[in-house]
NUVEXLUM-144719 format. One record per residue (C-alpha): residue in one letter; x, y negated, z negated. Coordinates in steps of 0.1 Angstrom, whole numbers, plus 5000, padded with zeros to 4 digits. Example, Ala and Ser with C-alpha at 12.3 -4.5 7.8 and 13.67 -1.06 7.14 Angstrom:
<recs>
{rec 'A',{5123,5045,4922}}
{rec 'S',{5137,5011,4929}}
</recs>
This chain:
<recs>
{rec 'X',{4941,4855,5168}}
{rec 'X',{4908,4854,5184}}
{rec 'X',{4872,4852,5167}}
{rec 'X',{4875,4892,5165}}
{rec 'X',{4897,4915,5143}}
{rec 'X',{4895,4954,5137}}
{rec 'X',{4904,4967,5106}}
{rec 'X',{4918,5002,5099}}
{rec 'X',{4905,5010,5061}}
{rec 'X',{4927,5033,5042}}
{rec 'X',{4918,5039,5003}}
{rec 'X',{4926,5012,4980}}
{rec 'X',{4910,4975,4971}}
{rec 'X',{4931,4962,5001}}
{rec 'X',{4909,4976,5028}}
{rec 'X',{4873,4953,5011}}
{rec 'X',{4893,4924,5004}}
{rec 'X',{4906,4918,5037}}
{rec 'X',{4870,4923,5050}}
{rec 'X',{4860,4898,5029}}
{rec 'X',{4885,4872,5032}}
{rec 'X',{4878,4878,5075}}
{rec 'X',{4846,4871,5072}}
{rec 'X',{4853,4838,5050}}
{rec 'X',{4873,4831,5079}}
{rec 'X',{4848,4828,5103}}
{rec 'X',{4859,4864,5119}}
{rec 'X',{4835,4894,5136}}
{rec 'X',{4850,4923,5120}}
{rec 'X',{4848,4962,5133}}
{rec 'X',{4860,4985,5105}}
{rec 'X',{4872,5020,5113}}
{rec 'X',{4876,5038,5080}}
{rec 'X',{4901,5070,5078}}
{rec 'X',{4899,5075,5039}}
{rec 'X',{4862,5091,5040}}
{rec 'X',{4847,5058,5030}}
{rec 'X',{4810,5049,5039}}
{rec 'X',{4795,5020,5059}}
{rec 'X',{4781,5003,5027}}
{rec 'X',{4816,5000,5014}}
{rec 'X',{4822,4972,5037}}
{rec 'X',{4800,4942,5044}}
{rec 'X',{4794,4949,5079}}
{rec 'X',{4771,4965,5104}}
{rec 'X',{4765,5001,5107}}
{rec 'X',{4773,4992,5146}}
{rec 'X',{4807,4982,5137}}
{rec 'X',{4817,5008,5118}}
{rec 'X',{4837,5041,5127}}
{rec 'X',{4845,5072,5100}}
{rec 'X',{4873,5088,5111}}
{rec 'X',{4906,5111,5106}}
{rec 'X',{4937,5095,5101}}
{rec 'X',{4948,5115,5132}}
{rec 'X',{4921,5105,5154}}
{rec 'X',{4938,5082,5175}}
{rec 'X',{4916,5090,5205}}
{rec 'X',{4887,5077,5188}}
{rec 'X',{4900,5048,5170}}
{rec 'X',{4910,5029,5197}}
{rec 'X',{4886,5038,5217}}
{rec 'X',{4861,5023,5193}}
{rec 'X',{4885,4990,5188}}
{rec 'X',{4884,4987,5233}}
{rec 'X',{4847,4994,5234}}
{rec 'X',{4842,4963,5210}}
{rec 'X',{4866,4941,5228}}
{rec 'X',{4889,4938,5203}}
{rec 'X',{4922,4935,5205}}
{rec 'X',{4938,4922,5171}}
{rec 'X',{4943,4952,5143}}
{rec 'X',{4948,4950,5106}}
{rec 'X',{4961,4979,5092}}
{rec 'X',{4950,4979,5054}}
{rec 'X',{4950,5003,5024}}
{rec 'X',{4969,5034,5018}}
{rec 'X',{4966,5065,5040}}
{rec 'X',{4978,5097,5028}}
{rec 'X',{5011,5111,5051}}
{rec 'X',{5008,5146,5050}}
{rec 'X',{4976,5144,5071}}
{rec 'X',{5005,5140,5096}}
{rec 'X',{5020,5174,5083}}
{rec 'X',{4984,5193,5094}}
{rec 'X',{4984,5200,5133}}
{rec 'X',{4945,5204,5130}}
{rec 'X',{4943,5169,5117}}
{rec 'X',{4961,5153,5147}}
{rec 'X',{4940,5149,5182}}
{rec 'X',{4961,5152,5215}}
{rec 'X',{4975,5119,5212}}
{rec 'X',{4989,5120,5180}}
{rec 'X',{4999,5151,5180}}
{rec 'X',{5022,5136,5207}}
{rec 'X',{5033,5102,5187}}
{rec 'X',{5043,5125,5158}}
{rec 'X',{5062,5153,5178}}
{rec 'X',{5079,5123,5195}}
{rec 'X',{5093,5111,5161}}
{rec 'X',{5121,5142,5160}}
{rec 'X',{5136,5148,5125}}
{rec 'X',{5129,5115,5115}}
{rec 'X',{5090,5111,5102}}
{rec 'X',{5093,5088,5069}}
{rec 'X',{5062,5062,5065}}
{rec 'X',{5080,5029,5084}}
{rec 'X',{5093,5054,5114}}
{rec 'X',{5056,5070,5115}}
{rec 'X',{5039,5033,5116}}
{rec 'X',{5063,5016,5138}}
{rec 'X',{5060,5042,5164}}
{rec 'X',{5021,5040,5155}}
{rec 'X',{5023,5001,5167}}
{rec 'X',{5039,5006,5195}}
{rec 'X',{5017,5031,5205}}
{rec 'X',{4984,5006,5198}}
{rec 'X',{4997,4977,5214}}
{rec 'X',{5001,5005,5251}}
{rec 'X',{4968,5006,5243}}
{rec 'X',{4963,4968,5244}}
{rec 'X',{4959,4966,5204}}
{rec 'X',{4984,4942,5185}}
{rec 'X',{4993,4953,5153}}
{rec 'X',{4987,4918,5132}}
{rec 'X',{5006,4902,5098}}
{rec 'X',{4980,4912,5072}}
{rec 'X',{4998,4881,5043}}
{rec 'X',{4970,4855,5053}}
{rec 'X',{4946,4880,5042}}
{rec 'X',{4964,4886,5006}}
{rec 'X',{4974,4852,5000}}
{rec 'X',{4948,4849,4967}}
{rec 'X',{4969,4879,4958}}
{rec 'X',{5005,4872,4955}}
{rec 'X',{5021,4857,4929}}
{rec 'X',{5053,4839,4918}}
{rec 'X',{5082,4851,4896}}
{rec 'X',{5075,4851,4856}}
{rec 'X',{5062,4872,4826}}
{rec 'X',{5027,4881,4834}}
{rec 'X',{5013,4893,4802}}
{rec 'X',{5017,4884,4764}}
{rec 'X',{5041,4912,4755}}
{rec 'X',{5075,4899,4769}}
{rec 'X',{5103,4930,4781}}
{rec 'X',{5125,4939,4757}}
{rec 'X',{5161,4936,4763}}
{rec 'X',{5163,4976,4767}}
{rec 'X',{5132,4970,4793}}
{rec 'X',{5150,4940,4809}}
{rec 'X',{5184,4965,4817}}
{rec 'X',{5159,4993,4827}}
{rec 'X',{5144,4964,4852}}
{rec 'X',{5182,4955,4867}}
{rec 'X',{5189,4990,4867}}
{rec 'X',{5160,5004,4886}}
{rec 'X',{5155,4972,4910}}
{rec 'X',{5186,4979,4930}}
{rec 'X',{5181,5014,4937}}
{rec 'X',{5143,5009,4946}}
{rec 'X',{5154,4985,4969}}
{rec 'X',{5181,5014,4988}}
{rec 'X',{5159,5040,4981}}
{rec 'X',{5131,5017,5000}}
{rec 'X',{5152,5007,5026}}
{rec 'X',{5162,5042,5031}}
{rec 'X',{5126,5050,5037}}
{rec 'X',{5119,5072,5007}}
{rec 'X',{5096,5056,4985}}
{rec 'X',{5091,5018,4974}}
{rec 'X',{5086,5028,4936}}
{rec 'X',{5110,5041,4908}}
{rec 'X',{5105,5049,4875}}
{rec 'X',{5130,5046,4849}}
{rec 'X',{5135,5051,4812}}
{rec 'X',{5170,5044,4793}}
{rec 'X',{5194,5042,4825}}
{rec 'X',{5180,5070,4838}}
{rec 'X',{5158,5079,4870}}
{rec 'X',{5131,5093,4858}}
{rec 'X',{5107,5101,4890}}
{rec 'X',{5110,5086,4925}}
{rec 'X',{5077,5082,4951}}
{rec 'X',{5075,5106,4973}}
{rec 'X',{5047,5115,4996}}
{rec 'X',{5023,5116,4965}}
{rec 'X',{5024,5079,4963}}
{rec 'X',{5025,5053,4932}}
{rec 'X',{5000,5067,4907}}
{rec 'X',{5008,5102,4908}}
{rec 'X',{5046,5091,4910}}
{rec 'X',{5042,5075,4879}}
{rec 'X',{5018,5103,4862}}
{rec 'X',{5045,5129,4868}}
{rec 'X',{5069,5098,4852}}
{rec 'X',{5048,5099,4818}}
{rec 'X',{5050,5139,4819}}
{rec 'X',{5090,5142,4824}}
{rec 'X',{5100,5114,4804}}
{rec 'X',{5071,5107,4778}}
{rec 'X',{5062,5071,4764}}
{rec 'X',{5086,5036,4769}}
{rec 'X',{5091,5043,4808}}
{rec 'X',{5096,5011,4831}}
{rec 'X',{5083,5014,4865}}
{rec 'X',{5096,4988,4895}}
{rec 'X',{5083,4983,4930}}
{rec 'X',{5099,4964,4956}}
{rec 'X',{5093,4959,4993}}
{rec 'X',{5123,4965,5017}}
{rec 'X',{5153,4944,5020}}
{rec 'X',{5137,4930,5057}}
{rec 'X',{5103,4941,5050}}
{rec 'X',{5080,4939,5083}}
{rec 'X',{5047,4928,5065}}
{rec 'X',{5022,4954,5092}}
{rec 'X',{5044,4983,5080}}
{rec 'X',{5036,5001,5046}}
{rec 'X',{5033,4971,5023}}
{rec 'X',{5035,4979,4988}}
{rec 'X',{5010,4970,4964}}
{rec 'X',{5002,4970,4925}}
{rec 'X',{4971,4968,4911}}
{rec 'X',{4944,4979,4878}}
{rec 'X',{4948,5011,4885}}
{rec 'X',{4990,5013,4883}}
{rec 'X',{4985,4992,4852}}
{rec 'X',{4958,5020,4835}}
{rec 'X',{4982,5050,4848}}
{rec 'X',{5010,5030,4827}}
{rec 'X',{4987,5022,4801}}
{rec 'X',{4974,5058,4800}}
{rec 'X',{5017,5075,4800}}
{rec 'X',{5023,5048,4773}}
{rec 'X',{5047,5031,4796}}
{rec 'X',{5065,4998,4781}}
{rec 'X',{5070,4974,4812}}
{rec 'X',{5057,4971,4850}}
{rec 'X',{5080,4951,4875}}
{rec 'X',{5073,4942,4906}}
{rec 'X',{5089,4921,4934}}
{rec 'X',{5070,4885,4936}}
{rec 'X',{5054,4870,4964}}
{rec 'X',{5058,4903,4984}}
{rec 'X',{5037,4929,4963}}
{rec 'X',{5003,4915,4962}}
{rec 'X',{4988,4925,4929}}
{rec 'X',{4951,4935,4928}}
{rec 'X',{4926,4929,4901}}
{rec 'X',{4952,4906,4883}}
{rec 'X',{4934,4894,4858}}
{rec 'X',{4915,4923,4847}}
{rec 'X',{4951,4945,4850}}
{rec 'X',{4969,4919,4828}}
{rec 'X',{4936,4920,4801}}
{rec 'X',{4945,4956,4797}}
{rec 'X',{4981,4957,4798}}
{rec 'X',{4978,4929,4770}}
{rec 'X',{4955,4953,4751}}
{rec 'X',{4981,4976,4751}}
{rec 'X',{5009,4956,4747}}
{rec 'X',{5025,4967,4783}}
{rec 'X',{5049,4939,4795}}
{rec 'X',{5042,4929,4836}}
{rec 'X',{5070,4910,4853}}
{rec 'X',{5067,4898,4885}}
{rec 'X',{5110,4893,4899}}
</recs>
């Protein structure tokens, strides 16, 4: 990696972290933004900084090339059915997606995405040394320790998020009692697990994993404060989340209010 890095800010505590931690680093950082986000989000110049659609290829690399920069992070979540809006797509994506054919899942959209930067002399780089602060090893996070009904609920659901995940559908399952209650879909994890709490009421379990051979540039899954408060808020019992692949945001302050609640966090 050279003394330069772009960054591609979806929404999400991901996208200011890993500006932070590059600049620690020692690293000149140009920060294109596609989730509406303003300059004084990020601690950089207004000269390095780009707003812009997620289907704005055009533009975005042309803003990466004009700054000499050739080494991309791709951080933060970005909603996929901008993809599903022809109006949001310039000429060239517009292109990449028609070129996908029936198969336009999140890892089939981004890998084709990747190829198409580094054509355009734009290497797609492993953001881990930028979450590092953020993962964590296996173990009981919180006070409250899973019930054995939450501990089956865990085995039951880790499994199938794992082939739903690797299937491309969604890297979060909710479950309650042996049961599937709600899978993630194209709404992602908070609203996944709001329509979880609406379906299935209070005690649900919720587990997120990353894929069986997880490439690290390519929709890495995350859990953070917020999916704690959602679960907090549906009266969920237990969070579990795969360990030292799911970076987990705000840890602290997210296991302070799941222990205020009594919500049992286990990183597997």
């Amino acid at each position: 990696m050279g003394s330069r890095i772009g960054i591609v800010a979806g929404s999400g505590r991901f996208p200011g972290r890993a500006v932070e931690e590059a600049l620690k680093r020692g690293l000149d950082c140009a920060v294109v933004s596609v989730s509406g986000a303003p300059s004084m989000d990020f601690p950089v110049s207004k000269d390095v900084f780009l707003a812009a659609g997620p289907g704005d290829l055009e533009k975005i690399t042309s803003f990466f090339r004009d700054r000499d920069i050739t080494d991309i992070l791709l951080a933060g979540k970005v909603d996929p059915g901008t993809l599903l809006d022809p109006a949001a797509l310039d000429r060239e994506a517009r292109t990449l997606f028609e070129s996908l054919g029936s198969e336009k899942g999140p890892e089939a959209v981004l890998r084709v995405l990747i190829e198409y930067l580094a054509r355009q002399g734009l290497r797609v780089i492993d953001p881990r040394p930028f979450l590092e602060p953020y993962f964590c090893g296996p173990g009981v996070l919180t006070s409250a320790t899973p019930s054995p009904q939450m501990l089956r609920d865990m085995e039951f659901g880790w499994a199938r998020a794992r082939t739903l995940s690797d299937l491309d559908v969604g890297q979060t399952l909710v479950v309650r009692q042996g049961m599937v209650v709600a899978v993630e879909g194209l709404e992602g994890t908070d609203k996944t697990l709001e329509r979880a709490g609406k379906l299935a009421g209070p005690g649900v379990v919720a587990v997120k994993v990353g894929r069986t051979c997880q490439d690290p540039r390519i929709d890495l899954p995350a859990v953070g404060w917020d999916t704690v408060r959602i679960l907090v808020d549906i009266r969920g019992a237990a969070l579990c989340f795969e360990a030292k692949t799911v970076p987990f945001f705000e840890r602290e302050e997210a296991v302070r209010l799941a222990d205020e609640a009594g919500l049992a966090i286990v990183a597997r």
